[in-house]
C-alpha positions as CSV (number, residue, x, y, z in Angstrom):
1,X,76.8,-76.6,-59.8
2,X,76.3,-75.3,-63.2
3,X,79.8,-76.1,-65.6
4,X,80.9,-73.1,-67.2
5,X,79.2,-70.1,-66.5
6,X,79.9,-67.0,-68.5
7,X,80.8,-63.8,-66.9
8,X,77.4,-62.5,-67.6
9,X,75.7,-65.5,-66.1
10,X,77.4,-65.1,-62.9
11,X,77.0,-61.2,-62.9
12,X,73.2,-62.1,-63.0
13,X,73.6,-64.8,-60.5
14,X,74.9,-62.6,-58.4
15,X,72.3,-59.5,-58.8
16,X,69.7,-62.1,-58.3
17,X,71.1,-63.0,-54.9
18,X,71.9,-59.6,-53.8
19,X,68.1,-58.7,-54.7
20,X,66.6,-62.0,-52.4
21,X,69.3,-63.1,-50.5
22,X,71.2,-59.8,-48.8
23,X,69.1,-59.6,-45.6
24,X,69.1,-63.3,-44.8
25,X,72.6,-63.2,-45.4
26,X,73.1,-60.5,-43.1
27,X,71.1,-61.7,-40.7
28,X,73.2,-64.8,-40.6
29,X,76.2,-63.2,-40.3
30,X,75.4,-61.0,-37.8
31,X,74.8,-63.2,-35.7
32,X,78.4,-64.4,-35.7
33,X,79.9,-60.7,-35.4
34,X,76.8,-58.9,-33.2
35,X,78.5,-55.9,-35.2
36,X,76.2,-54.0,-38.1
37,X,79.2,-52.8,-39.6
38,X,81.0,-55.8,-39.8
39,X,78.6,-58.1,-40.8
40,X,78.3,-56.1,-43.9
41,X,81.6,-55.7,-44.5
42,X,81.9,-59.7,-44.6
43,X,78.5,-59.9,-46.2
44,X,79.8,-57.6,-49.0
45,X,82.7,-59.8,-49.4
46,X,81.2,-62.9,-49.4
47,X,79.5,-61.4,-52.8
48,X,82.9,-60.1,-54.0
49,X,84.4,-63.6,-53.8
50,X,81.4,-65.4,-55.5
51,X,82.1,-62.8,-58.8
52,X,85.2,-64.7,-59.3
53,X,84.8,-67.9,-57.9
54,X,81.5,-68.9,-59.3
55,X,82.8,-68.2,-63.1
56,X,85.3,-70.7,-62.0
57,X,83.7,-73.3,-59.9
58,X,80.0,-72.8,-61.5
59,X,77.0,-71.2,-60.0
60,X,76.1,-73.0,-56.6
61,X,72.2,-74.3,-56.4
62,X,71.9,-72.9,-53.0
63,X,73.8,-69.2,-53.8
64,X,71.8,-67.7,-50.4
65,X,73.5,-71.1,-48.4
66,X,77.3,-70.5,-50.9
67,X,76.9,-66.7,-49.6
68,X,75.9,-67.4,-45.8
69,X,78.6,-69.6,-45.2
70,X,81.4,-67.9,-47.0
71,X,80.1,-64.7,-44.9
72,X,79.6,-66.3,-41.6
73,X,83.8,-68.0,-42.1
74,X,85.1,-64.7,-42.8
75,X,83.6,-63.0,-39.9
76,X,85.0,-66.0,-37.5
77,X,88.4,-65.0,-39.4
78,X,88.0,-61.6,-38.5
79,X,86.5,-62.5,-34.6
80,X,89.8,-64.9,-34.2
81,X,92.1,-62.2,-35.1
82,X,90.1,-59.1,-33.4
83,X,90.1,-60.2,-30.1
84,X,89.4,-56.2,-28.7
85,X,86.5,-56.4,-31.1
86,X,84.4,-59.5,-28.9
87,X,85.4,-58.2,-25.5
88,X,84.0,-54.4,-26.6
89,X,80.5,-56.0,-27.8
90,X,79.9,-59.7,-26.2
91,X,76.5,-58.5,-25.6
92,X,75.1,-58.6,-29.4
93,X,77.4,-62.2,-30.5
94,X,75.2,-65.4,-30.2
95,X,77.1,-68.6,-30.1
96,X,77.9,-70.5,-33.7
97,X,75.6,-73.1,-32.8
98,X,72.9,-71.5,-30.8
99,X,69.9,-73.4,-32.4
100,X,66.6,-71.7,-34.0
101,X,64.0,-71.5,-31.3
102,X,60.3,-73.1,-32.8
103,X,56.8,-70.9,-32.9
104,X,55.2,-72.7,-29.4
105,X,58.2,-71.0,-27.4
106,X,56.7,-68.1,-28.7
107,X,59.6,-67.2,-31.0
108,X,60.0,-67.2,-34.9
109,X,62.9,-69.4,-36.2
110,X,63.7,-66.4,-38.7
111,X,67.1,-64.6,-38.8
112,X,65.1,-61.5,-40.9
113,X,62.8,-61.3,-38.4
114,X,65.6,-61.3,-35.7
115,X,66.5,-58.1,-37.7
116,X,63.8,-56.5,-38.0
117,X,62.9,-56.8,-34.0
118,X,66.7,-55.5,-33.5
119,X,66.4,-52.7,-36.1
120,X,62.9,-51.6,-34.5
121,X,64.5,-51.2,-30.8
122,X,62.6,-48.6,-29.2
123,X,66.2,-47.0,-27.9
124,X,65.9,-45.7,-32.0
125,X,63.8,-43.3,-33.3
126,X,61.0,-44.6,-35.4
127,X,62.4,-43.0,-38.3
128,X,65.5,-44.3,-38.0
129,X,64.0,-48.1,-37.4
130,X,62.6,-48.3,-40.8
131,X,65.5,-46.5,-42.7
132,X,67.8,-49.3,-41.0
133,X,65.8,-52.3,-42.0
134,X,65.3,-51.2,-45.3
135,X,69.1,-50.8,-45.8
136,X,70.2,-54.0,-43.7
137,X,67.5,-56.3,-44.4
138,X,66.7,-55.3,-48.0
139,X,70.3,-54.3,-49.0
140,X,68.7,-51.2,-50.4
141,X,71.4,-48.5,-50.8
142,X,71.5,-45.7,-49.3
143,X,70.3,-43.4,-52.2
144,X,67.3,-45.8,-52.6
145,X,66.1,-45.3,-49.1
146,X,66.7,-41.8,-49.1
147,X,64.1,-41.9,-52.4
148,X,61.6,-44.0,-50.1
149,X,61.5,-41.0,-47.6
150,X,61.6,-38.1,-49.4
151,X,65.7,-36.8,-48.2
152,X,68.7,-36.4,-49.5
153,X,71.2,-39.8,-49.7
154,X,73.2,-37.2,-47.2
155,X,71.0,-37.1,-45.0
156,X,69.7,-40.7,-45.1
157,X,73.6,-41.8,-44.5
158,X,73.9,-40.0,-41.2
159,X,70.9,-41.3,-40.0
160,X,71.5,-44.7,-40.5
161,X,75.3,-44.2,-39.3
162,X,73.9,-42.6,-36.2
163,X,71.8,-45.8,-35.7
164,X,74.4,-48.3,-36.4
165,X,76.2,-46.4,-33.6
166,X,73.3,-46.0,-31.3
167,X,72.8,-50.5,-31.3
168,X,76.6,-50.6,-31.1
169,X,76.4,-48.1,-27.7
170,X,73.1,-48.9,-25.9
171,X,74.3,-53.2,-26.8
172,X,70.8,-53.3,-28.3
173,X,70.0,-57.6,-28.5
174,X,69.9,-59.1,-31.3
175,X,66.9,-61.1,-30.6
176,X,63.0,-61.3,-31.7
177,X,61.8,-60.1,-27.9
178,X,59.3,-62.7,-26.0
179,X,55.7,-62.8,-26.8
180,X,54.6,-60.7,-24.3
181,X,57.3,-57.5,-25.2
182,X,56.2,-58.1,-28.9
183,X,52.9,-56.2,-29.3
184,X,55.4,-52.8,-27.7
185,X,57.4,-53.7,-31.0
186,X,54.2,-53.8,-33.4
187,X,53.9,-50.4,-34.4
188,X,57.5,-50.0,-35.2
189,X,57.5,-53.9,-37.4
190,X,54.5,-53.4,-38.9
191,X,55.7,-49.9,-40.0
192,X,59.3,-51.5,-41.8
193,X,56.6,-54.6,-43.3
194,X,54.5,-51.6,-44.7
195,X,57.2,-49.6,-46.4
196,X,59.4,-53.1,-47.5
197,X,55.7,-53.7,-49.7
198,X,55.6,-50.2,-50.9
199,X,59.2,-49.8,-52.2
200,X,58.6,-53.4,-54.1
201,X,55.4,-52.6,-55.4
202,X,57.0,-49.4,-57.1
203,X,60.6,-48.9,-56.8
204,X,62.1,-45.9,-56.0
205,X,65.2,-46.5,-58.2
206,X,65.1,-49.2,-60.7
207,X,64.6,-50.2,-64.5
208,X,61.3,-52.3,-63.3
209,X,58.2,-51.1,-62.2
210,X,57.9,-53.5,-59.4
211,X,60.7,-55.3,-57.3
212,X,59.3,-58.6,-56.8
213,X,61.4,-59.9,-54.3
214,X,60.6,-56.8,-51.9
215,X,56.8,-57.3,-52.2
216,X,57.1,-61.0,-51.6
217,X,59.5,-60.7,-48.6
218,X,57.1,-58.3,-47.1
219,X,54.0,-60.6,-48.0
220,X,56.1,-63.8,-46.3
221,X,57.0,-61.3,-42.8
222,X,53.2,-60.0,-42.8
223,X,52.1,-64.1,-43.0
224,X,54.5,-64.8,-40.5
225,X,53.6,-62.3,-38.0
226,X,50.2,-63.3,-38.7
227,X,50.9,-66.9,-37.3
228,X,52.7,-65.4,-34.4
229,X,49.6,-62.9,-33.1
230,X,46.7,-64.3,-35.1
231,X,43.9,-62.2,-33.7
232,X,46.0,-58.8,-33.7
233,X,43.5,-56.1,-36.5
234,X,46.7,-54.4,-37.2
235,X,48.2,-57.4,-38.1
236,X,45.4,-58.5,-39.9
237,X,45.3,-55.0,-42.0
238,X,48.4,-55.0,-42.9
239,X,48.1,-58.2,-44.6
240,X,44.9,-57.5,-46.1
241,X,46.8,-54.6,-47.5
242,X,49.6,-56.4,-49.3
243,X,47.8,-58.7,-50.5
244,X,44.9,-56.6,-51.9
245,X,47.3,-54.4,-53.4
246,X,49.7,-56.8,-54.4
247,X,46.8,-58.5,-56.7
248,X,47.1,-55.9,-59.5
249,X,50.6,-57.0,-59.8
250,X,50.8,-58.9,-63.1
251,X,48.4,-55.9,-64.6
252,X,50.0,-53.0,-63.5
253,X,52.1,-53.0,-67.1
254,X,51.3,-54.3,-70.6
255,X,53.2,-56.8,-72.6
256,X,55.5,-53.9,-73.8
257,X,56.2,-52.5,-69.9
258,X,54.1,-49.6,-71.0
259,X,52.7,-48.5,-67.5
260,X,49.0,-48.9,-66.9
261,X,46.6,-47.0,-64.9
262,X,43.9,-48.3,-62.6
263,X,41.2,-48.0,-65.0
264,X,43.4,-49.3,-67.6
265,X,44.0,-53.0,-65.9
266,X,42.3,-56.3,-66.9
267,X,40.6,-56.8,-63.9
268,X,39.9,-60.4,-64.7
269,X,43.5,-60.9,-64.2
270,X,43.7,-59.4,-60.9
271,X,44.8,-62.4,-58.5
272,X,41.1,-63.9,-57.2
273,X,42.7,-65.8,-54.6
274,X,44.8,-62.9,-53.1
275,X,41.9,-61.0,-53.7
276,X,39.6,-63.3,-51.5
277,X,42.2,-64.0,-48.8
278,X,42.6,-60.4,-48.7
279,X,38.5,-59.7,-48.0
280,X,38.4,-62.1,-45.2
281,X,41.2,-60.2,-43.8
282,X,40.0,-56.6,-43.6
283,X,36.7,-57.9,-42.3
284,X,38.5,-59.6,-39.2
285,X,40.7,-56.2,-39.4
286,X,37.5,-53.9,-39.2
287,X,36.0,-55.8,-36.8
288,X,37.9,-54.1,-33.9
289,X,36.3,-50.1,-33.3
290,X,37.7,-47.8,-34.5
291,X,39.6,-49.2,-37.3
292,X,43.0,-49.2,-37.3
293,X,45.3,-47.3,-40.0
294,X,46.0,-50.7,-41.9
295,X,42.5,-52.1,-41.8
296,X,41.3,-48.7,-43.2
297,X,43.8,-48.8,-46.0
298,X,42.5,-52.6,-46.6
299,X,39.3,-51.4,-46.7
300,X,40.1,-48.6,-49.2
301,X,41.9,-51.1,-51.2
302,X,38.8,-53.5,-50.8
303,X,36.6,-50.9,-52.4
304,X,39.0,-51.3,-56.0
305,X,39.3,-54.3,-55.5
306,X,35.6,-55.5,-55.4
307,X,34.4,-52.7,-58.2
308,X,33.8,-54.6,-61.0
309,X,34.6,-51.8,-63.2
310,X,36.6,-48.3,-62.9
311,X,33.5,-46.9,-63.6
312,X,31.9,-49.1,-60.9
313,X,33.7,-47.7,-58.1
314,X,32.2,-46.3,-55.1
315,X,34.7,-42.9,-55.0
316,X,32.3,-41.7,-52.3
317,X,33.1,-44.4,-50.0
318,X,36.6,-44.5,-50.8
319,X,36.1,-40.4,-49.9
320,X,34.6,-41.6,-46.0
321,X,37.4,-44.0,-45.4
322,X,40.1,-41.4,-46.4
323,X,38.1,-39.3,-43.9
324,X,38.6,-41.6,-41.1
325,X,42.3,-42.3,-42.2
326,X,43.3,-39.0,-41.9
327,X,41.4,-38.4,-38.7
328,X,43.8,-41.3,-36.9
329,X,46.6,-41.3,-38.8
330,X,47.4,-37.3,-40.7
331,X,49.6,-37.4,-43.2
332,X,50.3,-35.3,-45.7
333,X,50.2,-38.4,-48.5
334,X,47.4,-39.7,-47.1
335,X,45.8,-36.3,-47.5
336,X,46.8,-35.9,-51.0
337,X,45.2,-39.7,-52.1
338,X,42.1,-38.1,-50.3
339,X,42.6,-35.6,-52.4
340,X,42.7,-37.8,-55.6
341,X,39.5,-39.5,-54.6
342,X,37.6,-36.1,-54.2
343,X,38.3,-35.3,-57.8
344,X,37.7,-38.8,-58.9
345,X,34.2,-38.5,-57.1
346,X,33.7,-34.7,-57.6
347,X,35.7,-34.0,-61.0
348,X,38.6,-32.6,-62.1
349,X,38.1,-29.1,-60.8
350,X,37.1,-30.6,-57.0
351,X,40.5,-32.7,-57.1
352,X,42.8,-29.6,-57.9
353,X,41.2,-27.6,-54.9
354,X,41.4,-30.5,-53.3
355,X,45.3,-31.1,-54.3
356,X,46.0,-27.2,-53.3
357,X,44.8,-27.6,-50.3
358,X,47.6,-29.3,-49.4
359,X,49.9,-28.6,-52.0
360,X,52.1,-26.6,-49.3
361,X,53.0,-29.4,-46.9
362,X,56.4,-29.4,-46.8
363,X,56.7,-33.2,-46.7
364,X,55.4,-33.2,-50.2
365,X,58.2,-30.9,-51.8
366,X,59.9,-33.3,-54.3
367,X,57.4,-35.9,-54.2
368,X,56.3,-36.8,-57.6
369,X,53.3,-37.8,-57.0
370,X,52.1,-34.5,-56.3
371,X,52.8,-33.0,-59.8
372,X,51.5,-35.9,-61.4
373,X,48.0,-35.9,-59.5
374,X,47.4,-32.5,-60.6
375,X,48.5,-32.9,-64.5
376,X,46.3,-35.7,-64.2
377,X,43.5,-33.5,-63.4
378,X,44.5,-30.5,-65.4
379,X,44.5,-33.3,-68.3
380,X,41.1,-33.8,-67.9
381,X,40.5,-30.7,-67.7
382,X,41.5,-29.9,-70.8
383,X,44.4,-27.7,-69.2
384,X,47.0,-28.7,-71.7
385,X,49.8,-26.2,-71.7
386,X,49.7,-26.3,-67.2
387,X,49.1,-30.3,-67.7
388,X,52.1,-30.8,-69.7
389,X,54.7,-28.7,-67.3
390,X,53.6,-30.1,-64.1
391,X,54.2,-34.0,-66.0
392,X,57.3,-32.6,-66.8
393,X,57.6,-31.5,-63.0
394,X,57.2,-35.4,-61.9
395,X,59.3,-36.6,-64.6
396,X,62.4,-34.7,-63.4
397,X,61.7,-36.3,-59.8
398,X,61.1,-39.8,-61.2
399,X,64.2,-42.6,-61.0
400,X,61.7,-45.3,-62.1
401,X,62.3,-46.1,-65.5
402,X,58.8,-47.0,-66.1
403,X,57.4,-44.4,-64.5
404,X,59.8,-41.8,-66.4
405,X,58.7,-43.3,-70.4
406,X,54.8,-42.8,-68.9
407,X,55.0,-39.3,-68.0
408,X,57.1,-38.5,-71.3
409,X,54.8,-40.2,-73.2
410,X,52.1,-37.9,-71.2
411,X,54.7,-35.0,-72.2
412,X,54.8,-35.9,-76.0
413,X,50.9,-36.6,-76.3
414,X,50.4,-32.9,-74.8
415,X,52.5,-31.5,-77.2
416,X,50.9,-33.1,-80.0
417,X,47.6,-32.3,-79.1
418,X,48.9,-28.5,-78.4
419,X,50.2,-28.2,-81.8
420,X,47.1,-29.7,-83.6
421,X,44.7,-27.0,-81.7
């Protein structure tokens, strides 16, 4: 224990838990009350109580172990006295003492992992999977996953209610499933993984560009998965994935958290080791014919990552694996980074017919990468005046602070150049 803390050390003590700690907390805890709903209303109360009692007893060393067990004791509390509560859902409780089970039984001794197999149930619809895990093993709210997929925070509450209710009802285990169920539950885990990295490695809501403890719990369930089915390609892509992308990290702003562009970055600081783990990956991930969705991102991310220079990359090859992407897995995202190649490959004017092509997808309304792609090529263009409303279009849909100051710089440096000409 720390003597002393101020109120502002603990509030940051506590923030920093919530940020790494919440889903292994969680996951703890749920395994006492088998109840979603309860083990987050103990879980939130296990951090309430460490606000006051850790400005009085000092900041434990172990604030994930302080949390878990102060959790865990208030939902025995709550089992002792809510007796109609453990005869409606015996099903999901595990014993207090039911031990981890080790990798040659063919199970991971991981409580988040537990979560993530329980969250990805088939009985739930994929989209719901992935909202659920994000918002249970993450602690994202609920706005924040709304962000991640494009709805209202409306919308994103009744779909995660109706899932919490949909375990509750169908007694969905709480379990990682056997070896041989677990390739059935692939799609669904790699899918949560995926999405995890991606709202780390730019976050939807957030003063930082990147939310480290995201990308890393991503990069640590992608390893572990990797140990369980070592010769899976998706497996193996997904990996590749993170870590290729997740390489640029410590470039990806200056020393001023001025945001930086691709073919802004110091590539000599790119992470070499990620970066070579990463190759070995996508070529066991390629190996397998056709390619699967993650290997082919790998790949795509390979390409950037073995260009010496942002002059140096190959944009046509990047072009033919966007090809065979979107010929496996459509999507209108997908097809708007094809998109951004073509113009990258082509010029300016090829990316905006590109862009319009499939400007109209309706999954792409309030998605701010959209307006941003085309200023960029309208920018280039020399396009100023349409450039500079269709930054302004991204920055009203932005929530990232760092995000928001680039495209208002973009704003400001379209003005200036507007009045000058």
């Amino acid at each position: 224990m720390t003597n002393a803390p101020s109120h502002a050390d603990v509030a940051a003590a506590v923030a920093d838990a919530h940020r790494r700690e919440w889903g292994f907390v969680l996951a703890a805890t749920l395994r006492v009350t088998g109840d979603v709903d309860r083990a987050e209303e103990c879980v939130q109360d296990a951090y309430a109580q460490a606000l006051s009692v850790w400005e009085s007893r000092g900041i434990p060393e172990r604030t994930g172990a302080w949390l878990t067990t102060v959790a865990r004791r208030r939902a025995l509390d709550l089992k002792r006295r809510d007796a109609t509560f453990v005869r409606a859902m015996p099903q999901l409780a595990e014993p207090e003492t039911e031990p981890d089970l080790d990798l040659d039984d063919g199970e991971i001794p991981d409580d988040r992992l537990r979560l993530i197999c329980t969250c990805c149930h088939p009985a739930l619809a994929p989209e719901a999977q992935v909202a659920l895990t994000l918002r249970l093993l993450c602690g994202l709210t609920t706005a924040e996953v709304a962000k991640a997929f494009l709805v209202s925070e409306p919308t994103m509450a009744a779909r995660i209610t109706r899932a919490k209710k949909k375990i509750a009802a169908a007694h969905i285990p709480y379990r990682v499933p056997p070896a041989h169920e677990l390739p059935e539950r692939l799609v669904a885990v790699l899918g949560v993984i995926h999405l995890v990295f991606t709202t780390g490695h730019t976050a939807p809501v957030s003063a930082d560009l990147v939310r480290r403890d995201l990308v890393e719990r991503a990069l640590d369930l992608a390893r572990m998965l990797r140990l369980l089915l070592p010769h899976d390609p998706d497996v193996a892509g997904l990996l590749a994935l993170i870590l290729l992308t997740d390489a640029r990290r410590d470039t990806r702003v200056d020393r001023t958290g001025r945001l930086l562009l691709l073919e802004e970055q110091d590539r000599s600081r790119w992470d070499a080791a990620e970066i070579r783990e990463g190759l070995m990956l996508v070529r066991d991930a390629c190996a397998r014919r056709p390619p699967g969705r993650y290997a082919l991102q790998a790949a795509i991310a390979a390409v950037h990552a073995s260009a010496t220079t942002w002059e140096a990359t190959d944009w046509d090859e990047v072009v033919a694996l966007y090809d065979e992407l979107c010929a496996i897995w459509p999507s209108p995202v997908v097809a708007l980074n094809r998109a951004v190649a073509v113009g990258m490959a082509h010029g300016p004017q090829a990316g905006l017919a590109a862009i319009d092509a499939v400007a109209s997808e309706p999954e792409l309304r309030g998605y701010r990468y959209l307006p941003a792609a085309r200023a960029d090529f309208l920018r280039r263009a020399g396009r100023w005046p349409e450039a500079r409303a269709e930054y302004a279009a991204a920055l009203a849909l932005t929530d990232n602070a760092v995000e928001r100051d680039f495209l208002a710089a973009r704003v400001r440096e379209l003005d200036r150049l507007q009045t000058m000409s």
